[in-house]
C-alpha positions as CSV (number, residue, x, y, z in Angstrom):
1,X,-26.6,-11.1,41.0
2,X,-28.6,-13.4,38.5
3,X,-31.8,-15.6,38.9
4,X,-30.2,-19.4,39.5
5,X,-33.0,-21.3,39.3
6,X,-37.4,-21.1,39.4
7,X,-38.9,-24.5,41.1
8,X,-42.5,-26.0,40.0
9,X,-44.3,-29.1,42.3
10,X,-45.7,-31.9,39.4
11,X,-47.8,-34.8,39.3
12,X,-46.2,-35.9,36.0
13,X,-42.4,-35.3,36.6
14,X,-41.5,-37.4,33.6
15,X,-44.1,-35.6,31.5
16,X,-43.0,-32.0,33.0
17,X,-39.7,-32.9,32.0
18,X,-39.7,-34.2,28.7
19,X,-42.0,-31.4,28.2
20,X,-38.9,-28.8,28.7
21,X,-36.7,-30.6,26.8
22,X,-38.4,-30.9,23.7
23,X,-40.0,-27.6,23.2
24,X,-37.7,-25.3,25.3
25,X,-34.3,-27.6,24.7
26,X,-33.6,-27.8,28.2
27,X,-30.8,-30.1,29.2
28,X,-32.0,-32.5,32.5
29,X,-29.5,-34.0,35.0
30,X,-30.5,-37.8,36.6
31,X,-33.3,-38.1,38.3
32,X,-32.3,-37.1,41.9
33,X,-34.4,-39.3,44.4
34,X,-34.6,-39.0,48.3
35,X,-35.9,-42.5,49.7
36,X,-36.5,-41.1,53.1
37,X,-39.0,-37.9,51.8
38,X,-40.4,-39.7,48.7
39,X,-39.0,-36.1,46.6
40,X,-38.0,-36.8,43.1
41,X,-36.4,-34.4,41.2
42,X,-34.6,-33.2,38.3
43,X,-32.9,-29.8,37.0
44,X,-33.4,-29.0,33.6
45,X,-29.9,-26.3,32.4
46,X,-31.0,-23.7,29.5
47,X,-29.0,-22.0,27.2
48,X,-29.0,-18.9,28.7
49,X,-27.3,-20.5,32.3
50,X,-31.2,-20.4,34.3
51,X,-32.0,-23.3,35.4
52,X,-35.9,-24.8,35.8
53,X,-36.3,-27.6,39.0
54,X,-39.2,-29.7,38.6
55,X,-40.3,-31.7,41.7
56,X,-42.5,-34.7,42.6
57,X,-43.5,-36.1,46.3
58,X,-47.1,-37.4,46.1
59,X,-48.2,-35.5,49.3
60,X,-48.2,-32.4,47.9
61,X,-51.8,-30.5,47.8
62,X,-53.1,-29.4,44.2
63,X,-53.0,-26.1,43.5
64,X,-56.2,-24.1,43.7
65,X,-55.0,-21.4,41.6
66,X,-56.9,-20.7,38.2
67,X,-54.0,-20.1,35.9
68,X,-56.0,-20.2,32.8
69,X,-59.0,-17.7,33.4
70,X,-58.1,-15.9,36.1
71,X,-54.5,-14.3,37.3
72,X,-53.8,-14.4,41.4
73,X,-50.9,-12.8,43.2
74,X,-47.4,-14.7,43.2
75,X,-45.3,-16.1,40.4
76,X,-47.7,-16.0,37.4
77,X,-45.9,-17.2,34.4
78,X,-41.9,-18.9,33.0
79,X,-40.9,-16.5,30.2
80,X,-38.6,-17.4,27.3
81,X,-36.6,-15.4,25.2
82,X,-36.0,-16.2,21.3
83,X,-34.0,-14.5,18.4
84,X,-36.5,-13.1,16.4
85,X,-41.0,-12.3,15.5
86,X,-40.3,-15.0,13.6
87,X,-39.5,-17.6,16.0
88,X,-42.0,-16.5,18.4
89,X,-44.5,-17.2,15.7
90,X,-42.5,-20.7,15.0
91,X,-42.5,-21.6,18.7
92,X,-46.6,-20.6,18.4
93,X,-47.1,-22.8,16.1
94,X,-45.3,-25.4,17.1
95,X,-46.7,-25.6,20.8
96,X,-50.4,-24.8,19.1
97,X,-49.9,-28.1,16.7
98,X,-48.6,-30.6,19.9
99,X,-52.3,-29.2,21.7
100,X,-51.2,-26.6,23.8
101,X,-53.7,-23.9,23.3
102,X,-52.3,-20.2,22.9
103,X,-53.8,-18.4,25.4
104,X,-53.3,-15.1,24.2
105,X,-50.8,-13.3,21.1
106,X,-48.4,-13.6,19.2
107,X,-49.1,-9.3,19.5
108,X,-47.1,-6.6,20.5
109,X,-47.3,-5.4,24.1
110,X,-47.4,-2.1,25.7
111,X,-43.7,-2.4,26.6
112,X,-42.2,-3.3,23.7
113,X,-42.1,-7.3,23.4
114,X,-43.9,-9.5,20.3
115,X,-45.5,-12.7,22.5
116,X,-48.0,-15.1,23.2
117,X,-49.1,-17.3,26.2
118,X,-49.7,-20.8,26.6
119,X,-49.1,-23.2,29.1
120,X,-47.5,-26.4,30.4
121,X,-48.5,-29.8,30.7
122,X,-49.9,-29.1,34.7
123,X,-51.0,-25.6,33.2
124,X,-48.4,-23.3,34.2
125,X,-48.1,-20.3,32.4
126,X,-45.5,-19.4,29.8
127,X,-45.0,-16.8,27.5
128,X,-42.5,-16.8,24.5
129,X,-41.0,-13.6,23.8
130,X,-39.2,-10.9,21.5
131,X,-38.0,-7.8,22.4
132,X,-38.3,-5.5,19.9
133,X,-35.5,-2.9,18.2
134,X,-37.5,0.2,19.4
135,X,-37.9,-1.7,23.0
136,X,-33.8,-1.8,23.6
């Protein structure tokens, strides 16, 4: 059994979406529209065969979460996996140079991955992983 897909509600669906593409190369379908609801949608396909479904209808309450100070139960964070220290420190830099603060890292965790934290345009959390040799 594998993981097929994680869904996020967004205000800015065209912003959440290009978002993916550019800094995690996700590949989006067309923009799936349902007159009758007023849903908007697209699925964005990653290397790795997840997918990541963002979705817009303008009815949908804000979150009252605080996913920058203060953790809450339920899904907490999107994590992606890259080749190397290197291109977790790459992918740090990168996000950290386009605004996106780093929210924690790159370090070494208890558990045997070299991360850091950040987050998305609406301020969901990610983290950007390596799992390390000594880990496997």
């Amino acid at each position: 059994m594998k993981l097929e897909h994680v869904a996020i509600w967004t205000r800015h669906l065209e912003t959440m979406r290009a978002f993916y593409e550019t800094y995690f190369y996700g590949q989006s379908n067309a923009k799936y529209r349902n007159a009758t609801t007023g849903l908007e949608s697209y699925f964005l396909h990653f290397e790795s065969g997840a997918r990541l479904e963002l979705l817009h209808k303008a009815d949908i309450p804000e979150n009252r979460n605080d996913t920058l100070q203060q953790q809450h139960l339920g899904l907490i964070h999107l994590a992606f996996e890259v080749e190397s220290r290197e291109a977790v420190e790459r992918k740090a830099q990168e996000l950290a140079g386009a605004g996106f603060p780093i929210l924690r890292g790159p370090r070494v965790t208890g558990d045997g991955y070299y991360e850091f934290e950040s987050h998305d345009p609406e301020q969901n959390r990610l983290e950007v992983s390596y799992r390390l040799p000594s880990a496997l």
